[in-house]
C-alpha positions as CSV (number, residue, x, y, z in Angstrom):
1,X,74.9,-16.9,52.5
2,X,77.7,-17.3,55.4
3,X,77.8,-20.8,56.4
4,X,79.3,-20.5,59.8
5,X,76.4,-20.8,61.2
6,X,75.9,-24.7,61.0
7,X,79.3,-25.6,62.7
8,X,77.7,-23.3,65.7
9,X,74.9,-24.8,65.7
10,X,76.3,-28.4,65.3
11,X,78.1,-26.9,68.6
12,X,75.3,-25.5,70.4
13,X,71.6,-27.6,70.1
14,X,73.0,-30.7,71.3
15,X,74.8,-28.8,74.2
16,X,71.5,-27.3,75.2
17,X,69.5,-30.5,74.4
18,X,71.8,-32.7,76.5
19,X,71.7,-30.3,79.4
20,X,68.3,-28.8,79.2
21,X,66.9,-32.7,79.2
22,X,69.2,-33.1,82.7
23,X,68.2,-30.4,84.6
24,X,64.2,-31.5,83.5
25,X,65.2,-35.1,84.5
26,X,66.5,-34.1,87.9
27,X,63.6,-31.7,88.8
28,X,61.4,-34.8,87.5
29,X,63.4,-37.2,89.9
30,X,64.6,-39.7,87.1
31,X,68.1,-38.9,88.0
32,X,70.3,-37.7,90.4
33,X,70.7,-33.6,91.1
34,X,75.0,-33.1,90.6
35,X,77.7,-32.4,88.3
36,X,77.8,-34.8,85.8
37,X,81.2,-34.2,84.6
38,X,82.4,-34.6,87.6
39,X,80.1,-36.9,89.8
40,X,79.3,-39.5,87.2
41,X,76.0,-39.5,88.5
42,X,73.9,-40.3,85.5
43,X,74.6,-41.4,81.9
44,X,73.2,-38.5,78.7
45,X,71.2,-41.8,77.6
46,X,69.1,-41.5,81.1
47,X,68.4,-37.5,80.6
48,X,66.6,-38.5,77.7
49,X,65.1,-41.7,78.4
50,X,61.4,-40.9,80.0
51,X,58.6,-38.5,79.4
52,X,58.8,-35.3,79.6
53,X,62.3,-34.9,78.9
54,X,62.3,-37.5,76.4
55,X,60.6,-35.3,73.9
56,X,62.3,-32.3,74.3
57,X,65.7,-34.7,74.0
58,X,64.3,-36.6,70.7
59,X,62.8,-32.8,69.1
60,X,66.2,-31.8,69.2
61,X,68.6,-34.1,68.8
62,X,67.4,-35.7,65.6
63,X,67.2,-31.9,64.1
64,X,70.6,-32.2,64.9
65,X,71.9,-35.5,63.4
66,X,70.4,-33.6,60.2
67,X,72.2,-30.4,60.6
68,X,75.4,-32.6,61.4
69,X,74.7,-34.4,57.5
70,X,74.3,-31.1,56.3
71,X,78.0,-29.5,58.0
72,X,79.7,-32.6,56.5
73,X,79.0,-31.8,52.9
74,X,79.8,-28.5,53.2
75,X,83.0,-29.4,55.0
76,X,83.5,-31.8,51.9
77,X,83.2,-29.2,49.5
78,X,85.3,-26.3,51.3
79,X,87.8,-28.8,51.1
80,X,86.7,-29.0,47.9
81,X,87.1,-25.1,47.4
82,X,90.9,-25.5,49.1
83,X,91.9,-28.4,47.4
84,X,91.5,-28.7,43.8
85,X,91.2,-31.8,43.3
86,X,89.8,-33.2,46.7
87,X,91.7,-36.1,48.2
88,X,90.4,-39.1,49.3
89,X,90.2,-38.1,53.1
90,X,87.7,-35.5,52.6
91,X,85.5,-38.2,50.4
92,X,86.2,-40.8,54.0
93,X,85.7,-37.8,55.9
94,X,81.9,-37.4,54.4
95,X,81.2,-41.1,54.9
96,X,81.9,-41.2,57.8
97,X,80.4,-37.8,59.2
98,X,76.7,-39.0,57.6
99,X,77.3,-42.6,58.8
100,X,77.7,-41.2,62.7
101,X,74.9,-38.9,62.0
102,X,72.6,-41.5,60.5
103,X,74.1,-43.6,64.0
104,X,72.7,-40.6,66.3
105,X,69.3,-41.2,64.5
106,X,69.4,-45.0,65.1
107,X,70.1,-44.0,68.6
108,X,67.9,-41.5,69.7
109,X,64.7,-43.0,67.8
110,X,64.8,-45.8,70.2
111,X,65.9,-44.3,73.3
112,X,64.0,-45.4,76.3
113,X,62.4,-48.2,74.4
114,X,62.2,-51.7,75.9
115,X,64.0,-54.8,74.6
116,X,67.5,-56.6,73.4
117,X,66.7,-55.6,69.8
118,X,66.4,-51.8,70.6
119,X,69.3,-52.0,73.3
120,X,71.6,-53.3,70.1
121,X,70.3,-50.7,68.3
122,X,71.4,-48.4,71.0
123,X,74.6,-49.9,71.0
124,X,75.6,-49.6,68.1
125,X,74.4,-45.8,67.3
126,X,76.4,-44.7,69.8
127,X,79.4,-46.8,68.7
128,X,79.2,-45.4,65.1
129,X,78.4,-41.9,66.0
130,X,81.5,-41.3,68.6
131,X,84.0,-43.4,66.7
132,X,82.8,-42.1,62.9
133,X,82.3,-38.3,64.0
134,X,85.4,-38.5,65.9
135,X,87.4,-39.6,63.0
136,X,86.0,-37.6,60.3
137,X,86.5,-34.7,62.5
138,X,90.3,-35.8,62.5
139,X,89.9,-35.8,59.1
140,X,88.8,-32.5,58.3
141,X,91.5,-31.0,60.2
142,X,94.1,-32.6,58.5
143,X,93.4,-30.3,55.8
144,X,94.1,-27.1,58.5
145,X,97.7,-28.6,58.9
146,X,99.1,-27.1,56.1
147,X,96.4,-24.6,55.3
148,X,98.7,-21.4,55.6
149,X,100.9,-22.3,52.4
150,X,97.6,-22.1,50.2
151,X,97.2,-18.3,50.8
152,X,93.9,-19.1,52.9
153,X,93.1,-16.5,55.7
154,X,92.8,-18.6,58.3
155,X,94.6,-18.2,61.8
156,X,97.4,-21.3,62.8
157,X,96.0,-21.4,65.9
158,X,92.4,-23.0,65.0
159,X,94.4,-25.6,63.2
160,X,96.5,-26.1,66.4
161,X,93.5,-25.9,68.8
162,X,91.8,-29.0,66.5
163,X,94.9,-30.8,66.5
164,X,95.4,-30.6,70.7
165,X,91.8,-30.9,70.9
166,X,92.2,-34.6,69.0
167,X,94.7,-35.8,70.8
168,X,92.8,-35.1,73.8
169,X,90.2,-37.0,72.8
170,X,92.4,-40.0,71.5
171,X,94.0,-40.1,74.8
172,X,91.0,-39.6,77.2
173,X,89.4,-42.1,74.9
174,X,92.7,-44.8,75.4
175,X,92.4,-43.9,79.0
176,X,89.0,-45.2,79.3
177,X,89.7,-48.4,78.2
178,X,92.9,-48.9,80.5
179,X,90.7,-48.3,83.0
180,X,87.8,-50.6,81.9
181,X,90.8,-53.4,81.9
182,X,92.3,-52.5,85.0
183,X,91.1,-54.1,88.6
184,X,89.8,-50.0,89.0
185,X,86.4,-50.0,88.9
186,X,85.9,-48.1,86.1
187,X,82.1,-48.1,86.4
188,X,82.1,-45.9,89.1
189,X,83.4,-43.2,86.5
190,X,82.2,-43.9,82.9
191,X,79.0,-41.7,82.9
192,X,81.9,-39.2,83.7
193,X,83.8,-39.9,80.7
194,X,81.3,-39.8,78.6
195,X,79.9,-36.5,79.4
196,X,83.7,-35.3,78.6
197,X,84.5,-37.0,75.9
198,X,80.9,-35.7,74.1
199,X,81.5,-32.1,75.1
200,X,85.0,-32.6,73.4
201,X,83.5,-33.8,70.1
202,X,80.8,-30.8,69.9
203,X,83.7,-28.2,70.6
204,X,85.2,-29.3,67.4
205,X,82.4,-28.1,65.5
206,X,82.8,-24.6,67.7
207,X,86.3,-24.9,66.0
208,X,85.1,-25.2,62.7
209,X,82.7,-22.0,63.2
210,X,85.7,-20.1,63.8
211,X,87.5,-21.4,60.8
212,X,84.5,-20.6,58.3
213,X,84.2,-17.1,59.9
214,X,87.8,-16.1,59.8
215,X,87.7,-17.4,56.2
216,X,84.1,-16.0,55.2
217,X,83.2,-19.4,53.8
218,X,79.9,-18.6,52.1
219,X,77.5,-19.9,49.6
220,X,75.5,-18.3,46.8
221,X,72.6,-18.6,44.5
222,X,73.0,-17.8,40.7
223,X,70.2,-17.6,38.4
224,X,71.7,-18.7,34.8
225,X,69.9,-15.9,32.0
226,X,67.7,-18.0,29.6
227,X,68.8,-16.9,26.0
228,X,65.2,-17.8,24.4
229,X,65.3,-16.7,20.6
């Protein structure tokens, strides 16, 4: 079975989730009509905070925190595959890809929901899944640095692409604060930024799809014979 299909799809629900839940928020008034990226009109949190949209936003982002569990152990064990023995950044790297998952769970179950206890809860999902899924992600490509002395048929250029992809996540995500320090007012553009910086993180999965499909990562079943005398 070809496993290239989870990174894609790691890649793609959210995408539609995120934008699918804006468009119904808008037509439903709850936010503004414009271009999120570039307006900074509304936050992701507020395209999934009220009925109807809210469903739709919970049925499939929650799908997707699982899926996202599921990518990081098989990222852990093609490493695995690649590197005999594994080092200890691909066993990091799974900790902290289901940690950020299990963070988007704690996040989306209470999204909308009234009170400190649930706006801490909020808090800090979304603090472990950007910072966790952003750092196992700079994990995993790590191992794509040096990939093409191990006789593995994958292209330089997906292991560039992650690496230039990082940094531009490192940096927009250093800019942010600079600017949340600075007399700017940096609430004006912060919905922006995160609308960037979350399109940034799910294009590393797209990445990844490329990397399994140039590489024909795949999995398959074996049925051991029973020798019954």
């Amino acid at each position: 079975m070809k496993l290239q299909l989870v990174p894609f799809l790691c890649a793609l629900i959210p995408a539609i989730a995120v934008h699918l839940c804006y468009l119904i928020a808008a037509q439903q008034g709850h936010v503004d009509w414009c271009i999120p990226y570039i307006d900074s009109c509304t936050s992701i949190s507020a395209t999934g905070r009220k009925p109807p949209e809210s469903y739709l936003f919970r049925a499939l982002m929650i799908p997707s925190a699982v899926l996202m569990m599921v990518y990081w152990v098989l990222a852990y064990h093609w490493v695995r595959a690649i590197y005999r023995p594994a080092s200890r950044r691909a066993t990091w790297m799974l900790v902290l890809g289901v940690i950020a998952c299990l963070g988007m769970i704690a996040y989306v179950t209470v999204l909308g929901e009234a009170g400190k206890q649930w706006a801490t809860q909020r808090r800090v999902g979304t603090v472990l899944f950007f910072s966790f899924t952003y750092l196992a992600q700079l994990l995993l490509f790590s191992h794509l640095q040096n990939i093409d002395h191990l006789n593995c048929p994958v292209p330089a250029w997906i292991g560039r692409a992650g690496m230039w992809l990082n940094i531009a996540i490192l940096v927009t995500g250093i800019l942010t604060v600079v600017l949340d320090l600075s007399p700017v007012d940096y609430d004006v553009w912060e919905d922006a930024f995160e609308w960037i910086l979350t399109l940034m993180l799910q294009l590393n999965f797209l990445i990844m799809y490329f990397a399994w499909r140039y590489q024909g990562f795949a999995m398959s079943f074996h049925f051991q014979e029973n020798n019954k005398t």
